[in-house]
C-alpha positions, -999 to +999 in steps of 0.1 A: -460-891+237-433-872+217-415-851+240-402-816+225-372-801+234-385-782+270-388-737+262-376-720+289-391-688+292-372-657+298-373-635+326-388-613+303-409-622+271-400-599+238-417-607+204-405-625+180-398-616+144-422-637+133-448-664+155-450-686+127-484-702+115-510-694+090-518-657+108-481-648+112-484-618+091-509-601+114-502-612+149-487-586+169-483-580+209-500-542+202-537-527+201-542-496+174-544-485+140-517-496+115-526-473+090-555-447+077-586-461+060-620-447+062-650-475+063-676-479+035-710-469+047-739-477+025-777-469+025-794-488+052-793-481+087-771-509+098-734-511+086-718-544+090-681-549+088-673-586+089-661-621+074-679-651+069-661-670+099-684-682+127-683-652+146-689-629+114-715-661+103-737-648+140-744-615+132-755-622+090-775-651+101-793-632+125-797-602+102-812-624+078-835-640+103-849-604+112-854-599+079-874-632+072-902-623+100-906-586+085-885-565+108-875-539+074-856-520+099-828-547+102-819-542+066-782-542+061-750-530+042-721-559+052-686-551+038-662-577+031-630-574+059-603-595+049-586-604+077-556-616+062-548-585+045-546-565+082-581-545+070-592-550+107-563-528+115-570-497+096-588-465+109-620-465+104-623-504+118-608-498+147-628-465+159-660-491+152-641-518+173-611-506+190-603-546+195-598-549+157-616-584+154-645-589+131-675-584+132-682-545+140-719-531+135-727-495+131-768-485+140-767-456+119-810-457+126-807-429+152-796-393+156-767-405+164-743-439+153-743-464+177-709-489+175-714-527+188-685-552+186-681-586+199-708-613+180-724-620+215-729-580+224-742-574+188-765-607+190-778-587+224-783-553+210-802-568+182-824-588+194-833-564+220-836-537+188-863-558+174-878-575+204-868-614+185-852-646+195-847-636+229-874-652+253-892-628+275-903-655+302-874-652+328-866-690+326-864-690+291-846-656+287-819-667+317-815-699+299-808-684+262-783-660+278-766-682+296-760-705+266-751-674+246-720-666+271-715-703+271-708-703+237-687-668+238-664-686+267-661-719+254-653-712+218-617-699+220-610-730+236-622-746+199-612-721+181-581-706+193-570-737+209-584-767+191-587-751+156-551-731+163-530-765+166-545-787+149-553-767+119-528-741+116-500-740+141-465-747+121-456-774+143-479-805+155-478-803+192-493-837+207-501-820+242-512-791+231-537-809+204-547-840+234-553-809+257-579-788+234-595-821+214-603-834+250-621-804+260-636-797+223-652-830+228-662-820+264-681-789+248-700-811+220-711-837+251-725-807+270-740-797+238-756-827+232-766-835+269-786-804+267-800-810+233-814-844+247-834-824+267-850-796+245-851-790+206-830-757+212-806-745+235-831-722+252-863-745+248-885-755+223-880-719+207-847-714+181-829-678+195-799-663+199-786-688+219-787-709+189-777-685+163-746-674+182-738-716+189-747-730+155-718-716+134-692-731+154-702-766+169-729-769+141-704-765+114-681-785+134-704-813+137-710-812+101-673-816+094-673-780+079-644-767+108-613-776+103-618-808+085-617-824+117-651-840+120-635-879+124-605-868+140-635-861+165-659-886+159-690-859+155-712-882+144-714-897+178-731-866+188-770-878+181-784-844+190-761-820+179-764-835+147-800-834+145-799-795+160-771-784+135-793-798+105-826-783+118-811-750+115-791-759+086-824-760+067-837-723+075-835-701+040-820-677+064-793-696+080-788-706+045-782-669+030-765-659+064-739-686+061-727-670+026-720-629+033-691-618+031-676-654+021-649-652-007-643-688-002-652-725-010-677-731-040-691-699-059-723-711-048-713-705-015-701-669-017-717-633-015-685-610-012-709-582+000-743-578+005-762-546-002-794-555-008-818-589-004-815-587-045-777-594-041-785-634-035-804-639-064-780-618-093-746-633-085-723-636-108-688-647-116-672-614-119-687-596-091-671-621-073-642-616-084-639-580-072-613-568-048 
C-alpha cells in the first residue's frame, strides 16, 4: 500500500481556503443563507425543490408512483436546484430546509404550508398522506421501515465515502478507497442476502423501502453510480440485479428517474416538471433553459 506523507492535525482545526475536489466551491464549515432568493411556487399543492441525484430521484419516483395508482392529490410542481451553483444556499431553500441539502417539499394542500426535508422523512410523510407503499400489517410495516433507515444510514458510507474518493476526491487515497469499497460491497451482500429471501425489501409488495433503496444500490448495480460497477464486480450480486431491473421497468420509476435531470442523454432529462404533459412535449430548447 502507498503510504502518504502522515497529516498531523492541529490542536485546533481552521478551514481551509479551499478543500479541493469536484464540490470545492460550495463546501463550507457554516449552516445559513448565503444570499436572498425567494423559491418558485407553482399551481399544485406540492412544491418540490430538488436534483435528479438519488436522494432528489426518491421523492419524484415516489411522486410519480402516487400518481400512477390515482392519488390526483400528489400532483406536483419540482424546480430544478443546481447544486453546484450554491442555489441550496439561498433564502427561500433554506427556510424549506434549514440543512440546505436537496430535496425540500412544501404541502401547500392545507390551511397552512407544511415543510419536509430529508428523502427518508418526505418518503414517510407521503406515504402516510396517501395511505401507499407503506405496509399496514405490523411485520411488514416494521420491516419496510427498517430498510428505509437502513438505506438512510448506510448510504453516506457509498456516497460520501465510496463515491467521495473514488469519484471525486483530488487525490486517490488507497486506504481511504479499500476502507469504503469494502463496506460498499458489504451493503450490496446484505442487499442481496435479503433479496434471496423476498422479491422486495419489505416482502412480496414494492414500497418505500424500495423506492428510497433503488436509486442508489439499484443504479449502482446497474453501473449508473460512479462508473464503478467492475471496480465492484455488481454483477455478482444475482438478486440485486434482478430487483434493480424489476423496478427499473415501472413507467414511473422510469419518468421519476428523469425530473429535474439536466444531465446525460436528452432523452433522459426533464429540467422541471409542472405538469404530467411535460414528459411527453420535450424539446431541445426547453432544455436548454437556465
Amino acid at each position: 500500500m502507498n503510504q502518504p506523507a502522515d497529516y498531523v492535525p492541529p490542536a485546533v482545526w481552521t478551514s481551509p481556503a479551499s478543500s479541493g475536489g469536484r464540490f470545492a466551491n460550495i463546501n463550507r464549515p457554516v449552516a445559513g443563507a448565503t444570499h436572498q432568493r425567494e423559491l418558485p411556487v407553482g399551481r399544485h399543492p406540492l412544491q418540490l425543490y430538488s436534483l435528479a441525484t438519488p436522494n432528489g430521484v426518491k421523492v419524484t419516483v415516489m411522486l410519480e408512483e402516487l400518481l400512477a395508482l390515482g392519488h390526483s392529490g400528489a400532483e406536483y410542481d419540482a424546480w430544478l436546484i443546481r447544486i453546484n451553483e450554491g442555489e441550496q444556499f439561498g433564502s427561500g431553500f433554506v427556510g424549506v430546509n434549514p440543512n440546505s441539502k436537496i430535496p425540500a417539499l412544501m404541502d401547500r394542500s392545507g390551511a397552512e404550508p407544511i415543510r419536509v426535508f430529508e428523502s427518508g422523512a418526505i418518503l414517510l410523510y407521503l406515504a402516510e398522506k396517501f395511505g401507499a407503499f407503506l405496509p399496514t400489517a405490523p411485520a411488514e410495516r416494521a420491516e419496510c421501515l427498517s430498510w428505509l433507515f437502513w438505506q438512510m444510514g448506510s448510504a453516506p458510507y457509498l456516497g460520501g465515502g465510496f463515491g467521495h474518493f473514488y469519484a471525486y476526491a483530488p487525490h486517490k487515497i488507497q486506504y481511504a478507497i479499500d476502507r469504503f469499497t469494502m463496506e460498499t460491497k458489504r451493503q450490496l451482500d446484505v442487499l442481496d442476502r435479503r433479496l434471496a429471501q423476498s422479491t422486495y425489501l419489505a416482502g412480496e409488495h414494492y414500497s418505500i423501502a424500495d423506492i428510497a433503496v433503488w436509486p442508489w444500490y439499484g443504479a449502482l448495480a446497474k453501473g449508473q453510480l460512479y462508473e464503478a460497477g467492475e471496480f465492484l464486480q455488481v454483477q455478482g450480486y444475482s438478486h440485486v440485479q434482478r430487483w434493480a431491473e424489476t423496478i427499473a421497468q415501472r413507467p414511473a420509476a422510469q419518468r421519476g428517474r428523469k425530473v429535474n435531470r439536466p444531465w446525460g442523454e436528452l432523452s433522459s432529462q426533464l429540467h422541471e416538471r409542472h405538469d404530467a404533459s411535460d414528459f411527453e412535449h420535450r424539446t431541445a430548447d426547453k432544455l436548454a433553459q437556465p
